[in-house]
DRENLO-821424 format. One line per 5 residues: for each residue y, x, z of C-alpha. Coordinates in steps of 0.25 Angstrom, whole numbers. Layout:
residues N
Y,X,Z  ...
//
This chain:
residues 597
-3,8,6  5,14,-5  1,18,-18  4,27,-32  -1,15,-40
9,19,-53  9,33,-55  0,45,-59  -8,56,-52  -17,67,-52
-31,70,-51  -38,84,-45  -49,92,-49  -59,100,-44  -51,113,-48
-37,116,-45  -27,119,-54  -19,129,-44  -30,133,-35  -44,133,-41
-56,125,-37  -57,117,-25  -64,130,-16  -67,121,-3  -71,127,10
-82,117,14  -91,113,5  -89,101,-2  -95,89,3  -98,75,-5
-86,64,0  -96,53,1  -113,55,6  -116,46,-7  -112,51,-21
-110,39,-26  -102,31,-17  -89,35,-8  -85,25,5  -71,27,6
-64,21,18  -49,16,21  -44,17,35  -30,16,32  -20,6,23
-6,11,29  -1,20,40  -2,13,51  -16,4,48  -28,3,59
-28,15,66  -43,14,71  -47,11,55  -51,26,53  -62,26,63
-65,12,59  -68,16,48  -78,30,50  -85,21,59  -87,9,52
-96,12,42  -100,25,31  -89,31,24  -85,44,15  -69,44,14
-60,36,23  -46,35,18  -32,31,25  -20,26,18  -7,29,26
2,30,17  14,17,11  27,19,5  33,15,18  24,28,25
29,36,15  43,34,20  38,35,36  31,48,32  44,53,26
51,51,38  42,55,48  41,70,38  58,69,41  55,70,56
44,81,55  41,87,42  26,89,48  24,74,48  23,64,36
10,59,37  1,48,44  -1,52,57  -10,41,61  -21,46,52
-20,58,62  -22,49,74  -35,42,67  -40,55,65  -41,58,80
-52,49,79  -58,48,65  -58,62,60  -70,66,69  -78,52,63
-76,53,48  -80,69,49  -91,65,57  -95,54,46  -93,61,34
-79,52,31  -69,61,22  -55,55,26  -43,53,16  -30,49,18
-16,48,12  -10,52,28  -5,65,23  10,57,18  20,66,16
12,78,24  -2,77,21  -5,93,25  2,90,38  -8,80,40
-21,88,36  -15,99,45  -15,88,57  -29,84,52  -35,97,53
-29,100,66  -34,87,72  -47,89,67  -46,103,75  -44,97,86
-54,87,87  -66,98,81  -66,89,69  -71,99,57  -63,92,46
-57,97,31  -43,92,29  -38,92,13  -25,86,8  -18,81,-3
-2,85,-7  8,87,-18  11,70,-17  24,74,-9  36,76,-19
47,76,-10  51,90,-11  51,88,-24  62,82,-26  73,74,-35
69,61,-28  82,57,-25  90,54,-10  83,53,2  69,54,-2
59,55,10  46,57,2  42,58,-12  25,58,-13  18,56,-27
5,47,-25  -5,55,-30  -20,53,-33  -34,55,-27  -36,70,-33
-33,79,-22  -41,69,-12  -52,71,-22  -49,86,-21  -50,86,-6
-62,79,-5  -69,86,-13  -65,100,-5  -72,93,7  -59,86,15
-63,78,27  -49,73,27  -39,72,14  -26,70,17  -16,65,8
-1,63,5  3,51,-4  -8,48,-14  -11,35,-21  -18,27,-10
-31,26,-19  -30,38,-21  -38,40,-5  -50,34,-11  -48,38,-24
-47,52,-22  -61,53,-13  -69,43,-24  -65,55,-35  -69,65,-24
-81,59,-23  -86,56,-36  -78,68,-43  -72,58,-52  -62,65,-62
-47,61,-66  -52,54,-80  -63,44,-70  -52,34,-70  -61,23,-69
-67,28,-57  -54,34,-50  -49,19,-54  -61,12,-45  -57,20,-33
-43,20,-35  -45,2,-33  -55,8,-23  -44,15,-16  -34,4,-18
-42,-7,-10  -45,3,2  -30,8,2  -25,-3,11  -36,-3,20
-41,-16,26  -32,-24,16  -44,-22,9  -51,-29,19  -42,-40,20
-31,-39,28  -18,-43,20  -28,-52,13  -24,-65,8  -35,-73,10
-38,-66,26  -44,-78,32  -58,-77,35  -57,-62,35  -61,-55,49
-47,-47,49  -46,-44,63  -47,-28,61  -53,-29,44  -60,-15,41
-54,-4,32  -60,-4,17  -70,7,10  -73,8,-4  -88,11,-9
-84,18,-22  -94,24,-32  -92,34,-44  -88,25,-53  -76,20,-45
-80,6,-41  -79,2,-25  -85,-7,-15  -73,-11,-5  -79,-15,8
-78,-10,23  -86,-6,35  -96,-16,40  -92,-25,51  -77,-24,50
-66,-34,47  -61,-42,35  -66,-42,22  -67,-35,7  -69,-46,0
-63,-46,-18  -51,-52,-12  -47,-41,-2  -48,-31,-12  -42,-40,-23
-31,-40,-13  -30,-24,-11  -33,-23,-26  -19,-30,-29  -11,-23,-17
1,-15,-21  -4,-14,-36  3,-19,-49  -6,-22,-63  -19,-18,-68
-15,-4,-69  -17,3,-55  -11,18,-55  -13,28,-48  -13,44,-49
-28,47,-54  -31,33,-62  -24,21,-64  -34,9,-60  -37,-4,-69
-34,-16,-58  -37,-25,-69  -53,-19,-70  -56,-20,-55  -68,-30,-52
-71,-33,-38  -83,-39,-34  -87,-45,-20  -102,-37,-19  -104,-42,-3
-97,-45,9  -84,-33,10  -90,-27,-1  -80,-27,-14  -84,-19,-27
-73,-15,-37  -76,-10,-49  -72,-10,-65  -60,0,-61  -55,6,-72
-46,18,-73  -35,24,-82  -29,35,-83  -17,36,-70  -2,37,-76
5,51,-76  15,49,-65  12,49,-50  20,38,-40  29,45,-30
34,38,-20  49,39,-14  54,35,-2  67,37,4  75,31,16
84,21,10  93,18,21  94,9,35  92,-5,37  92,-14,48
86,-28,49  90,-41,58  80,-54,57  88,-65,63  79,-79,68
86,-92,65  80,-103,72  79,-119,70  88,-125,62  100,-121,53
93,-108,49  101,-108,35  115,-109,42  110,-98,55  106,-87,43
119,-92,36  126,-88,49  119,-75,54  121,-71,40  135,-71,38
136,-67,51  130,-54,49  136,-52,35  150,-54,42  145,-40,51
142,-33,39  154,-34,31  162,-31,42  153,-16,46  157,-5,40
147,-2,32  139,-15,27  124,-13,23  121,-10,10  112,-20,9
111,-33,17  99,-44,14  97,-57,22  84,-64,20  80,-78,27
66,-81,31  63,-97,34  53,-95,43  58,-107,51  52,-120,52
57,-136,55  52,-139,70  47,-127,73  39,-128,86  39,-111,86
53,-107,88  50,-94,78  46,-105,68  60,-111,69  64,-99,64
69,-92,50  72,-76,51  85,-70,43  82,-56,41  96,-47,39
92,-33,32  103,-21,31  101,-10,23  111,3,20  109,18,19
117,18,31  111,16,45  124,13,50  126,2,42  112,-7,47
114,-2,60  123,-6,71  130,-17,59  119,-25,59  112,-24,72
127,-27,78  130,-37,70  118,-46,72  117,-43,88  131,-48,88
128,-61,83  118,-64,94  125,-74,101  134,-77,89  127,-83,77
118,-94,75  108,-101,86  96,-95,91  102,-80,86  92,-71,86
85,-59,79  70,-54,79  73,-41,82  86,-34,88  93,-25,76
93,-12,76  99,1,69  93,0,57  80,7,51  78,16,40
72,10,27  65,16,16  66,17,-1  52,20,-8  51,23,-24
40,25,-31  43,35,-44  34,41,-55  32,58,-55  24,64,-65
9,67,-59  8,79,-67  21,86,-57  15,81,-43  6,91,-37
-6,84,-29  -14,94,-21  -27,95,-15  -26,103,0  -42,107,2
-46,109,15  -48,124,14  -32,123,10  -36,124,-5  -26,116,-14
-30,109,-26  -20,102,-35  -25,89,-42  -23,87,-57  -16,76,-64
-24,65,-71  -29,70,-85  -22,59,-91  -13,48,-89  -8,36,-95
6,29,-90  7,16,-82  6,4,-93  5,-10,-86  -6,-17,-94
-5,-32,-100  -9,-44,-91  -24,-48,-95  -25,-61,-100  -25,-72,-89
-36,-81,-84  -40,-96,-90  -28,-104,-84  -36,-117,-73  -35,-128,-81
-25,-139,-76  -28,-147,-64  -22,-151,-51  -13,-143,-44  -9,-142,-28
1,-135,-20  -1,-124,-12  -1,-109,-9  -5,-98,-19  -13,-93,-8
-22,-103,-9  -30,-97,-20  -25,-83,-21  -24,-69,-12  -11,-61,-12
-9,-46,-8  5,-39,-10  12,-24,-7  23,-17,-10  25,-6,-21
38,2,-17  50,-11,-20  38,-19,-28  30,-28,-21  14,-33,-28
9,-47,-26  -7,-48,-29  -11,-60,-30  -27,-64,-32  -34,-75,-38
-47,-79,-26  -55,-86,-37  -55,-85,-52  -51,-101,-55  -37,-95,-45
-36,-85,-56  -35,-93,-66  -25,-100,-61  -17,-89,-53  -15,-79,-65
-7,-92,-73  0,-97,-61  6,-85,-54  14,-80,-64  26,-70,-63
36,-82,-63  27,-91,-51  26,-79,-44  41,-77,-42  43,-93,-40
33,-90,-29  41,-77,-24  55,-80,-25  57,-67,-19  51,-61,-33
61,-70,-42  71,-60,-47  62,-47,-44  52,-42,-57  37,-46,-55
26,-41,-63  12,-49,-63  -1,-42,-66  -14,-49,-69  -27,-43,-64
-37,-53,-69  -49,-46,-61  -44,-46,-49  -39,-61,-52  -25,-56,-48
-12,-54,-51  -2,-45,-46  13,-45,-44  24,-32,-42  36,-37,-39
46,-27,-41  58,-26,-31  52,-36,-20  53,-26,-10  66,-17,-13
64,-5,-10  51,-3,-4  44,-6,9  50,4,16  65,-2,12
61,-18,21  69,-24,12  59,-36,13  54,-45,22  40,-40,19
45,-27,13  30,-24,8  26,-36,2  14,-36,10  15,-54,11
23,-56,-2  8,-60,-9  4,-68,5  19,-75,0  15,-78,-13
2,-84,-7  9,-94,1  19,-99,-9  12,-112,-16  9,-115,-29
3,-127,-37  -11,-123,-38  -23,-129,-44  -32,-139,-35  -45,-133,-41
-40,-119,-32  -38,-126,-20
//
């Protein structure tokens, strides 16, 4: 569920600029039976979500494309190792397995599938696509989409394991229109799934940036599939979430969307679930991508029926000239002991285990490089539950050395089993140490990245660049609302009149927060400054926070730079993905006006 929201990209054509015109061997077919509307489908937010989705969603109700997002900063990293092993891996082998299953359905109704499984070897997988589809008798046409890996390229620095441009929705668009069945991609821009089969669809050109802008937002909303549908949604409660359903979009020619989902399945698309996507891993107004860069601060949402959710008044500007390409690299070894302190004294036990261990450090040969010691007061006075007597010191070693987070730590804190403070214990028994991962997210020029269109006759197409760019300029804040007039105040949590959602960005973390109600508003864009909200996340004091304003979407948006070193892959965090810091912020209390209680 990561994307190339900063950078530039590139656009195709209906001629090549290496080979000549698309020549298809099957005739081309429309994407969608109604010219004027496209259903697109999710079935996937992450490697690893409901594997049963992808039926679920052929056979829940009509559809024209059904995408599947597999592909994170962390997968980047798992796919880069699993291409070490075997250089004829590298991509999402459970899209494969669902496959088995669905490819026969979707050719049977019509459902053109796309998806970013491809990774770091996206003809390795429409090679395994074609072969299974042999196999079962299933008559399909596979196309794919490369020239994102830059690895070969080199000049990236030491121990680099993949290098991959996020690129745009142009060689989907291309594929589709050739006749795929199935488009498999390397990394593109998440959006880019949707937005890519929406220009196929409705031949939009590169300079339609209002409409490539509607089902880029579009594309956003169903990327992380049912978080669209509330899961991960503050305000859950009263929601069926016992197995919500995957998201579609309704999208028309010019760009605007209806969010919903198949009849009959769980949760809920209400404005508030899709504010909440809205505001996931993004910064300000201006959201950029490869082929446009989306106005945040223009979309309208509006509650038409039941799970049925229209955003429209997207605009579009023109996308910056560089592409995001993400790095990532194995930064080195780290191992992890939690120790459980229970009853009383817990200061003086963590005081002891600590200098304990520190003792066993400086005395090994090689100390780890870096050495952090967090305390978590999860115990409570009286507890009747002995785990709610208990507070957890969690010990984290990292080095670019195995040796050194190894047997040095696991030893040290065995050994103290029958020698420190009372009730010694550990949630789990140390081990080796693990490897970790770096990610870094640098700027290329779009105009020196190839981004190829594989037909399904084997015919390549390259895409071209956008026809014009324009750089990457944060806009001003709009002027805030009319401030509540005075009144009575009473304590309590934030949460009480506003939704959070929050993700990582490489080492940044983002924090949405949204207004439910527009007297909320009023008061939430005065009160939750900068300065409040680092008084209400100490964890953000010293660390740069920017605040963007989205009057629209009654929102506002925090990145805080450096909350999660260096990136998820790294767990240098407790919750190294910033996936509860907004659900944090939510439960911290505030003084806030009677006349919102």
């Amino acid at each position: 569920m990561s994307d190339g929201r900063t950078m530039s990209g590139s656009h195709t054509s209906d001629s090549a600029e290496d080979t000549g015109p698309i020549r298809p061997t099957h005739p081309v077919r429309p994407i969608g039976a109604d010219p004027a509307l496209l259903r697109i489908g999710n079935a996937s937010g992450f490697y690893g979500d409901r594997f049963d989705a992808l039926r679920e969603m052929l056979t829940g109700g009509p559809l024209d494309v059904l995408t599947g997002d597999y592909l994170a900063e962390l997968t980047m990293l798992i796919l880069g190792r699993d291409r070490l092993k075997d250089p004829t891996r590298g991509y999402a082998r459970t899209f494969l397995r669902q496959l088995e299953d669905g490819l026969g359905l979707a050719v049977e109704r019509g459902v053109r599938i796309v998806t970013n499984a491809g990774g770091l070897n996206p003809a390795g997988l429409a090679d395994a696509v074609r072969e299974l589809a042999d196999k079962a008798g299933v008559p399909v046409r596979v196309a794919h989409v490369e020239g994102d890996d830059l690895l070969a390229r080199g000049g990236w620095g030491e121990g680099v394991l993949t290098a991959n441009a996020y690129l745009g929705g142009g060689g989907i668009a291309a594929c589709l229109r050739a006749g795929a069945d199935v488009v498999v991609t390397g990394r593109v821009t998440d959006a880019a799934l949707v937005s890519g089969a929406a220009q196929a669809h409705f031949g939009w050109r590169p300079e339609d940036l209002d409409q490539l802008a509607g089902a880029v937002v579009a594309g956003h909303v169903l990327e992380c599939g049912t978080q669209a549908t509330g899961g991960n949604y503050s305000f859950f409660d009263g929601h069926d979430l016992l197995r919500p359903g995957f998201p579609l979009a309704e999208i028309a020619a010019d760009g605007s969307s209806v969010i919903t989902k198949h009849p009959g399945t769980g949760g809920a698309v209400t404005t508030g679930t899709v504010t909440a996507q809205l505001l996931y891993e993004t910064a300000g107004a201006r959201y950029a991508g490869p082929d446009v860069t989306a106005r945040l601060d223009t979309v309208r949402l509006t509650e038409e029926a039941p799970d049925r959710v229209r955003i429209d008044g997207v605009r579009g500007e023109a996308p910056p000239p560089t592409l995001k390409t993400g790095l990532t690299r194995l930064g080195g070894w780290r191992n992890e002991v939690t120790f459980v302190l229970t009853g009383l004294d817990v200061a003086a036990k963590a005081a002891l285990v600590r200098r304990q261990m520190e003792a066993a450090l400086d005395a090994a040969e090689h100390r780890p490089a870096e050495v952090r010691w967090t305390l978590a007061r999860t115990d409570r006075e009286d507890a009747d539950v002995q785990e709610e007597a208990s507070a957890l010191l969690r010990l984290v070693v990292r080095d670019p050395d195995q040796d050194a987070v190894g047997r040095v730590v696991s030893g040290a804190a065995v050994e103290l089993a029958l020698a420190s403070y009372p009730g010694f214990h550990v949630t789990a028994p140390p081990g080796k140490g693990t490897p970790y991962g770096v990610f870094e997210a640098v700027a290329v020029d779009a105009a020196g990245v190839p981004h190829v269109a594989v037909l399904p006759d084997g015919t390549r197409i390259s895409s071209q660049h956008a026809p014009s760019t324009q750089e990457l300029v944060r806009l001003p804040d709009p002027p805030l609302p009319e401030p509540l007039p005075a009144g009575a105040n009473r304590r309590g949590p934030l949460g009480q009149v506003a939704g959070a959602r929050s993700g990582d960005k490489g080492g940044s973390a983002n924090v949405g927060v949204w207004a439910r109600t527009d007297r909320a508003w009023r008061w939430l864009a005065h009160e939750l400054t900068v300065e409040r909200f680092r008084q209400l996340l100490p964890e953000t004091a010293e660390l740069p926070v920017d605040r963007h304003v989205l009057p629209n979407l009654r929102a506002l948006n925090f990145v805080v730079d450096g909350l999660l070193g260096e990136g998820v892959a790294a767990q240098t965090r407790f919750d190294p993905q910033a996936k509860a810091v907004g659900e944090w912020l939510r439960s911290r209390h505030m003084d806030i006006p009677e006349v919102l209680w």
